[in-house]
C-alpha angles and dihedrals in degrees: 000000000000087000092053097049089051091044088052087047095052096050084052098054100036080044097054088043095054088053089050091052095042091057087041101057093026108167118226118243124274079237098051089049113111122197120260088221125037111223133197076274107049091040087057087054083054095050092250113136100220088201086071098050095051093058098052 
């Protein structure tokens, strides 16, 4: 019974930490990303015509 009782214990805590962790290095969406670099498509996405950036 003691066993039992320090096994349950121990779920409780490495679970709890691994909840801890998870919201700590939460990683962002594949939706909320934006692009390090902003190319001729991304800019369209912005509204920025890239054929005007290109001649100035």
């Amino acid at each position: 019974m003691n066993q039992w009782v320090a096994v349950c214990i121990s779920l409780v805590v490495v679970y709890g930490l691994v909840i801890l962790i998870g919201k700590r290095f939460k990683k962002p969406s594949r939706y909320e990303r934006t692009p390090r670099v902003l190319n001729s498509w991304n800019a369209l996405d912005k509204g920025i015509d890239p054929s005007d950036e290109k001649l100035s």
